[in-house]
Steps between C-alpha positions, in 0.01 A plus 500: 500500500809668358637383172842259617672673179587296131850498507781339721828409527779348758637210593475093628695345733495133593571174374480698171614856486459763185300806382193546525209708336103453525271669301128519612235506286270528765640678814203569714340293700502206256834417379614407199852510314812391343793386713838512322798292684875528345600156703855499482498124451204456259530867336130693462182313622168680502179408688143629437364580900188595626449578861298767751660863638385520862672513831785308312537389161430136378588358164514177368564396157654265236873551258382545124889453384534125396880348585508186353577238839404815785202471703422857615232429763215714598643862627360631824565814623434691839581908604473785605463899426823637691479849638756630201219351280718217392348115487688259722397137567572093419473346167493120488444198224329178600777329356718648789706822433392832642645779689482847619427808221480896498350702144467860478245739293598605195333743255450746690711777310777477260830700549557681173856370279639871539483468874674174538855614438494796711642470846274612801680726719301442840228349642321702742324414800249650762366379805263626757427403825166598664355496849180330632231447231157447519325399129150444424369301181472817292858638620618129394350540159630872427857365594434187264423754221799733625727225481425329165491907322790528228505137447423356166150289537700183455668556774344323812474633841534245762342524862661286731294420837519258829212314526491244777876517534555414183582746198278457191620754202232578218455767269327827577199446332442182663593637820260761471185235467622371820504738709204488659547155624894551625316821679858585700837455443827522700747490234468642127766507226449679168755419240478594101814504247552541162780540235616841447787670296803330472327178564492542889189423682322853667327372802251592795496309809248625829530309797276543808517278771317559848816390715821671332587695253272662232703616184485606160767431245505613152779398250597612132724676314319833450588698789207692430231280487671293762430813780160567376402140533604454870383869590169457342491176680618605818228783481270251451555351811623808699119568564400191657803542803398456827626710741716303782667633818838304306531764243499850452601499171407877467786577735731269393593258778311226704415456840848256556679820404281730697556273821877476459537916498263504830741220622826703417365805693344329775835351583732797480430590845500162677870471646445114554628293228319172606145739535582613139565160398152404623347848319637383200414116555138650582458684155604277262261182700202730455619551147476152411177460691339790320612278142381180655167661561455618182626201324242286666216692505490755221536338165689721260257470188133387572352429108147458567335412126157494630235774415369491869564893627737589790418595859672729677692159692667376181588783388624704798592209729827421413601846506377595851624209653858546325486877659362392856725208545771731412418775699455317797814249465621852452390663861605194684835487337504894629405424851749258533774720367391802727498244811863403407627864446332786680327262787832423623628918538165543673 
């Protein structure tokens, strides 16, 4: 399992509220560290934890600080890995205070004194969005690498995944090892950010997701490497599009667009207003049936991370039965517009 990372620092809320930093000693799977709290009723207290880094993080432990008349308690602590690759969770005493608390990794880089002053004078942004993808383990493990390329090693990619409707967020590496037994996914989120010049954050986020929208976004404020990032990326995935009836992105337009310019000069000629009203009513419900079929029954990423070779059904299926449904929602729509406008001059 990935290393959790030594150093951390944010804030408690609660009955008691103050900074907070934690220092691990251990930070793999065995946990062991130095918690340091500035309560803002009792000043600094520190407790020596120990714990275990799994599916969420666990540590209990005891205050060494001595107040003369204060009974600290035993400190329990539960959490989570966040998706931003922040720790969230509960701390509690068993002398009764507790409350909600979020740290953040630290140490990863350190923004040089000469750099601090300056002022930055944009941040720049790029975002992709790509059609129907299809990824296999070893396409999932190039963009992995892809992804996490320019970053310092410190700096921790996190995979975020659905897995039984739930979203469980670990760290690459550990990801990796468990792919074989998560096998497919319908939803994947790649995030990764660390501190860059003037002390802002670049950062690398990939999400693929088999029901809406799959998008790349790369932020920083190197114009330069901000472009090359998301192209690279996007190039990346570019070669795993599937190619659906709902797009022809070579061309520039989609089949909605397509189906509205057939509409406008189908209806030129028909002198009835009502009969273009039902042309046009016609159009735009086979429209929305065309998206509702696709929607429900062609996933817009399929992430299989299994080693197990494709036939020519997974891998061609969606495809053909995006272009047949299509093309014969397509015909009918056709015959039904010829009935209402050249039938009737007949």
């Amino acid at each position: 399992m990935a290393s959790l990372g030594k150093l951390w620092a944010g804030r408690a809320f609660g009955t008691n509220t103050g900074n907070l930093a934690i220092t691990f000693e251990k930070d793999e799977e065995e946990l062991e560290g130095t918690i340091r709290f500035a309560d803002d009723q009792y000043g600094v207290v520190v407790f020596q934890v120990s714990g275990k880094y799994g599916d969420e993080i666990v540590l209990t432990g005891n205050a060494i600080t001595e107040t003369e008349g204060v009974e600290f308690g035993e400190l329990s602590i539960k959490a989570a890995l966040t998706p931003e690759g922040s720790i969230k969770g509960e701390w509690s005493t068993t002398n009764g205070p507790g409350g909600p608390f979020t740290v953040h990794p630290h140490g990863v880089g350190v923004v040089s004194a000469a750099k601090i002053d300056l002022e930055i004078e944009q941040i720049y942004t790029q975002a992709y969005t790509l059609g129907a993808l299809r990824l296999a383990k070893n396409d999932v493990l190039s963009l992995l690498d892809t992804a996490s390329k320019g970053f310092n090693p410190e700096a921790k990619l996190i995979a975020t995944y659905r897995n039984g409707g739930a979203e469980v967020a670990r760290y690459s590496k550990d990801f990796v090892v468990q792919m074989d037994i998560l096998k497919k996914l319908t939803y994947l989120k790649l995030f990764i950010q660390e501190p860059d010049e003037f002390g802002i954050n670049k950062v690398v986020m990939v999400e693929l997701i088999d029901h809406g929208v799959n998008r790349i976004v790369v932020q920083g404020v190197r114009e330069i490497w901000v472009e090359g990032k998301a192209h690279t990326l996007r190039g990346e995935l570019a070669r795993n599009e599937k190619s659906l009836a709902t797009n022809f992105k070579r061309f520039g337009f989609n089949l909605s667009q397509l189906a509205l310019f057939v509409m406008i000069v189908a209806i030129v000629d028909v002198p009835s207003f009502w009969k273009r009203v039902g042309i046009g009513a016609l159009v735009l419900v086979l429209i929305k049936f065309v998206d509702w079929v696709h929607v429900i029954f062609i996933p817009n990423a399929t992430i299989r991370l299994t080693d197990v070779k494709d036939n020519w059904i997974t891998r061609w299926g969606s495809s053909m039965f995006s272009w047949l449904s299509t093309l014969t929602i397509t015909i009918l729509g056709g015959v039904i517009v010829y009935w209402l406008t050249v039938m009737p001059k007949a």
